[in-house]
N, C-alpha and C positions, 0 to 999 in steps of 0.2 A: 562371728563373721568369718566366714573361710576368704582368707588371703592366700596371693600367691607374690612373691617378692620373684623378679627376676633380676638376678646376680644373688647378693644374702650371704656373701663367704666372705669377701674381705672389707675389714672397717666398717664402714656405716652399717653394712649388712645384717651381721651379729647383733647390733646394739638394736636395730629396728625387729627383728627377730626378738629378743627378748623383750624387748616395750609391746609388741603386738600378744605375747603370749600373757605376758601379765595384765592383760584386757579382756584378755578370754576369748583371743582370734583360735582359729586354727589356721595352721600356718605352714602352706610350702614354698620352696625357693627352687629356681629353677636355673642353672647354671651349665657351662660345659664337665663340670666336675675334674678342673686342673689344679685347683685352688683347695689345700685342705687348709679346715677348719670341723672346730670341733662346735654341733649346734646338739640341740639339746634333740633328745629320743624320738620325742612327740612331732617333728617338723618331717615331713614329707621331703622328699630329694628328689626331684626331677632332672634330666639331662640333655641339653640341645645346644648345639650352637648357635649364635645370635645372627651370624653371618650366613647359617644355612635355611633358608626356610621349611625346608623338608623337614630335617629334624626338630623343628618347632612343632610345624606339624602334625609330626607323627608323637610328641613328646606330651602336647596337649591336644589330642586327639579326645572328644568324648567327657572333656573334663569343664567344668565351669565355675567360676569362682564372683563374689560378693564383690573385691576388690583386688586388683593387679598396680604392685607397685615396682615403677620400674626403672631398678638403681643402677642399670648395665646400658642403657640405649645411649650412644654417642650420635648415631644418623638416622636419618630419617627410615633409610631401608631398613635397619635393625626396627624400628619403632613398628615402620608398613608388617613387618614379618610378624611381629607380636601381635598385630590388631588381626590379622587374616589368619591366625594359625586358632583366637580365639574369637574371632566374630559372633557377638550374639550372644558369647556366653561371658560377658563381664559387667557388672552393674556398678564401676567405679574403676576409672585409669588412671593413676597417680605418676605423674613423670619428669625425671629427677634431670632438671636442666640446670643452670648455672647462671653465675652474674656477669658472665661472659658474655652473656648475651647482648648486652646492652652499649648500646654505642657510645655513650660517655657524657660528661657533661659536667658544667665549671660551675653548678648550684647543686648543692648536697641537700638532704641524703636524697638519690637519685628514691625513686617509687617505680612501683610497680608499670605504673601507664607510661613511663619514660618511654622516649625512643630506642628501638633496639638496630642492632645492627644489619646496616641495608643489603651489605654483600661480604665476603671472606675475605676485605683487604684488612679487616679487623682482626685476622686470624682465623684457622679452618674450624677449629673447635668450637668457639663461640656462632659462629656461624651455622656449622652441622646441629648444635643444639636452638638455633632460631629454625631454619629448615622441619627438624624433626616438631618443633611447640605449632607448625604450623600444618603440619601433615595432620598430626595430633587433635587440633581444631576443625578443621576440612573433614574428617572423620567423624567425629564427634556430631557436626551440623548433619551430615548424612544420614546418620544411621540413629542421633539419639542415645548413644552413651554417653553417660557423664568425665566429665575428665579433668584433671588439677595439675597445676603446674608446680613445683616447687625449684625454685633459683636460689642454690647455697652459692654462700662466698666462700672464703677459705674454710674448708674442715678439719679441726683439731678434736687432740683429745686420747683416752687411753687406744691402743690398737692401729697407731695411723700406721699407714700401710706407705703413704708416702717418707721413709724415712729420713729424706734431707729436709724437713720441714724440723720441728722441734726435737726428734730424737737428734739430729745429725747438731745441734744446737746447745742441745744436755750434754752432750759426748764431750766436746768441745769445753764446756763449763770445766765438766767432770775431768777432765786432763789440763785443764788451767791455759787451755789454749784464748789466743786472743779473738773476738767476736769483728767481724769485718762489715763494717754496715758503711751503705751508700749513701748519697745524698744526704749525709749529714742527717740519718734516722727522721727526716720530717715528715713524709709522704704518712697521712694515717689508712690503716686497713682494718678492716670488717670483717671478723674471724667469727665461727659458731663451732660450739663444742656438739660433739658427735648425739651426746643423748637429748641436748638440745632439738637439733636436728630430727632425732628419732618421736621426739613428743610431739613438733610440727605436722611431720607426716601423720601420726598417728592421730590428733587432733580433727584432721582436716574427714575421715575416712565415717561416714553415716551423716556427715554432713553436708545439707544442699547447698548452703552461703557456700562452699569452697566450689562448687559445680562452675567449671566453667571460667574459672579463678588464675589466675598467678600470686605467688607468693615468694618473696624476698627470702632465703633462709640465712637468717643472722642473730648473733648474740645481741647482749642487750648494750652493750658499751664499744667502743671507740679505740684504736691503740696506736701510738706509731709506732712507727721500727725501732726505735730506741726503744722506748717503754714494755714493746711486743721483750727486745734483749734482755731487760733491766729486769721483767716480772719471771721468766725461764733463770735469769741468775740467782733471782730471790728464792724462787723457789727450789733451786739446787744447793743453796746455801752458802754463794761465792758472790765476792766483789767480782764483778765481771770487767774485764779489757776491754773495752769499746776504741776500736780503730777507724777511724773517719777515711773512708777512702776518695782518695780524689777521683772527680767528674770523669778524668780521662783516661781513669782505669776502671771505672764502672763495668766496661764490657769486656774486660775477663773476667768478669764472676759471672760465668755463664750460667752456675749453675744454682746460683742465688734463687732461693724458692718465693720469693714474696714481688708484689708490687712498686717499682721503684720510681716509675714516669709520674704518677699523678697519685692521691689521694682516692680511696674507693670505699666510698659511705653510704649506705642501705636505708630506705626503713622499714620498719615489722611493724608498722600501726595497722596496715590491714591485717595482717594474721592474728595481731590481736583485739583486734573489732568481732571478725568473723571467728577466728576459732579459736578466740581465751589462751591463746599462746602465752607462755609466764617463759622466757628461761629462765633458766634455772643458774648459769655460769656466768660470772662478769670474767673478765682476763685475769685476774690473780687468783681466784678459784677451779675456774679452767685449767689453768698450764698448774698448778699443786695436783690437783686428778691427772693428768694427763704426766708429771713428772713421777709420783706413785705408781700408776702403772709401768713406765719406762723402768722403775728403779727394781722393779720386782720381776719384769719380763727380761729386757735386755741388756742392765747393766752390768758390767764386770767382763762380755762376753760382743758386745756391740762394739764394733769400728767404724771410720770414717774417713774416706781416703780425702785430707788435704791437700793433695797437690797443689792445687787451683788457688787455695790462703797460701803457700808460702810462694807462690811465683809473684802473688802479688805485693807479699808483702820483704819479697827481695826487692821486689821492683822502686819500693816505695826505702828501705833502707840506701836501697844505691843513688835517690834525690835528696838523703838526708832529711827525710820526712818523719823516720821513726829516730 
């Protein structure tokens, strides 16, 4: 099957990149080329901006592919630019939205058919990714391309590229630093490891059950924030410091990467109905691959600017709290 990934360079990109080649796709990615990464020989390298339609374009001028999977679209405009630079020539749109999108709700685990979000007071991002799933549809009704949704929740795993997520967390272990968790670690979240991730897409791509489809992308298990700290400690090999911050310092941890207002629960029964989805990762197996790679890529060599732990945890010494 000739693919074309747009984006393909950082995180998910590579691992979906090597899951599609050991399938026997041929595989280009198509990016602005800011982003190095090293992909293997055989992948095609294309170059446009997402924000410029011209250089779409003129970048897939003439060219036509089996399926376009698309890990870079945040808005609608970027998505209208990909569908108009290949009109015609795509026989499957895969498009990498979020569980952002969803407006929320006090019975778990939310599904696919849940309500999603009516307008951007939910946040712009969540929003621009409903906008774009709906251009995406309206498109598709038109013209008769097939097209897939996939809605990850948090993505872990070797390569993350967001590094205040679990590397910034190893770092911390690894210096014997104390781990700052809100809410008293209850809130649970829905995390999926990146190859995970990569076999869903990959599942979904010659098959018609997914036509037309949404899909949840999530691991198989459950974790709070606590348990999320505990299983990264285990797997670094430290008793971990867990510091309970109080309610009303919550909000200087601005930069706290996780879910702290509510609870965010998925389910993957349709992806595994329709496309035999298995992951592969529960959370202690996850965050071991994912501290392996940390340990061989950036340890010894990776920092973390705490600032933000010790304002609050002077704050929380001057109440005689520590």
């Amino acid at each position: 099957m000739k693919t074309l990934i747009l984006g393909g360079t950082r995180f998910i990109g590579p691992v979906l990149v090597k899951e599609l080649l050991a399938r026997g796709h041929e595989v280009a990615v198509l990016n602005r080329g800011l982003t190095e990464a090293t992909l293997p020989a055989e992948v095609q390298r294309l170059c446009a901006d997402r924000n410029d339609p011209a250089s779409m374009r003129e970048a897939l001028a003439g060219r036509s592919f089996d399926a376009v999977l698309d890990l870079s679209g945040y808005t609608a405009d970027q998505v209208q630019a990909a569908l108009e630079a290949l009109a015609g020539r795509v026989g499957h749109y895969l498009f990498t939205s979020s569980t952002a999108v969803y407006y929320g709700s006090a019975i778990y685990p939310i599904r696919e058919h849940d309500r999603l979000m009516p307008d951007e007071r939910g946040g712009s991002y969540g929003w621009n990714k409903v906008r774009a799933e709906r251009l995406l549809a309206h498109w598709s009704q038109n013209t008769g391309m097939p097209f897939t949704v996939i809605r990850p929740a948090y993505v872990y795993g070797p390569g993350n590229s967001n590094l205040g997520r679990e590397p910034s967390y190893f770092y911390r272990q690894e210096q014997r630093r104390p781990l700052l968790l809100p809410t008293r670690g209850i809130p649970l979240a829905h995390l999926v490891h990146v190859q995970d991730l990569a076999q869903l897409f990959a599942q979904c791509l010659g098959n018609p059950r997914s036509y037309g489809q949404a899909y949840n992308g999530v691991g198989p298990d459950y974790a709070s924030l606590r348990g999320w700290f505990q299983s990264m400690a285990e797997a670094v090999g430290v008793e971990p410091t867990i510091v309970n911050v109080p309610d009303d310092l919550t909000p200087m941890m601005r930069s706290f990467p996780y879910q702290t207002r509510r609870c965010v629960l998925y389910s993957f029964d349709k992806a595994v109905r329709d496309l035999d989805y298995r992951p592969r990762y529960d959370t202690r197996a996850g965050i071991a691959d994912s501290y392996a790679w940390y340990k061989q890529a950036l340890s010894g060599t990776f920092t973390w600017d705490l600032t933000e732990d010790e304002a609050i945890l002077a704050e929380m010494r001057k109440r005689e709290l520590l």
